[in-house]
N, C-alpha and C positions, 0 to 999 in steps of 0.2 A: 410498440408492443407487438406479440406475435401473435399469431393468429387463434381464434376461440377454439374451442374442442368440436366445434360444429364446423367449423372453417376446415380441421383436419381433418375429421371423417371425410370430407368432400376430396382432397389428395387421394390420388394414388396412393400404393403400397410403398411405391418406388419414391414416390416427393415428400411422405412421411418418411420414411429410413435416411434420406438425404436433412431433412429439416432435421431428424433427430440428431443425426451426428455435426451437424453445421452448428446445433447448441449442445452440445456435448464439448466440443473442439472447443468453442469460444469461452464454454467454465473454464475449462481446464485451461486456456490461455490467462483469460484474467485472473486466475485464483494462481498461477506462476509468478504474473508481472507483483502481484498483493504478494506472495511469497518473497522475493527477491526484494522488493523495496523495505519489508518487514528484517530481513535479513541486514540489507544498507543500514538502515538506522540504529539495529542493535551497534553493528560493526562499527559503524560513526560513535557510538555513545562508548562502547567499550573503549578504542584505540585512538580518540582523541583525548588530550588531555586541557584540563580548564585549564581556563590562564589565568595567571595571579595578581590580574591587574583587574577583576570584575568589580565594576562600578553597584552590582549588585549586593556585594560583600561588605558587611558594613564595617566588620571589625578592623577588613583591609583597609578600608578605604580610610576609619579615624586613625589606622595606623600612619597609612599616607601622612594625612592631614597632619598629624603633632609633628613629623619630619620637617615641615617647614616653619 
């Protein structure tokens, strides 16, 4: 965890403006990498296509089945 409001007060001017942007930086990194992976999985659901062989599909699958 970082440090309390009483912990900051004790920093300098100069090691608060450094802590602020060191967690400024790292939202803005993680809330990218959450951007981008959120984007992967659209991207994966839109331009993959199901297969027509899902064992989940039940209609498929009695279709299978009367085939043999």
């Amino acid at each position: 965890m970082g440090p309390s409001q009483r912990q900051l007060r004790l920093l300098s001017p100069e090691d608060r403006a450094i802590y602020k942007q060191w967690l400024r930086r790292s939202a803005v990194f993680y809330s990218m990498v959450l951007a981008l992976l959120a984007v992967g999985i659209v991207a994966n659901n839109f331009f993959a296509s199901p297969s027509s062989d899902v064992a989940g599909d039940t209609v498929h699958t009695a279709a299978i089945t009367a085939k043999r």
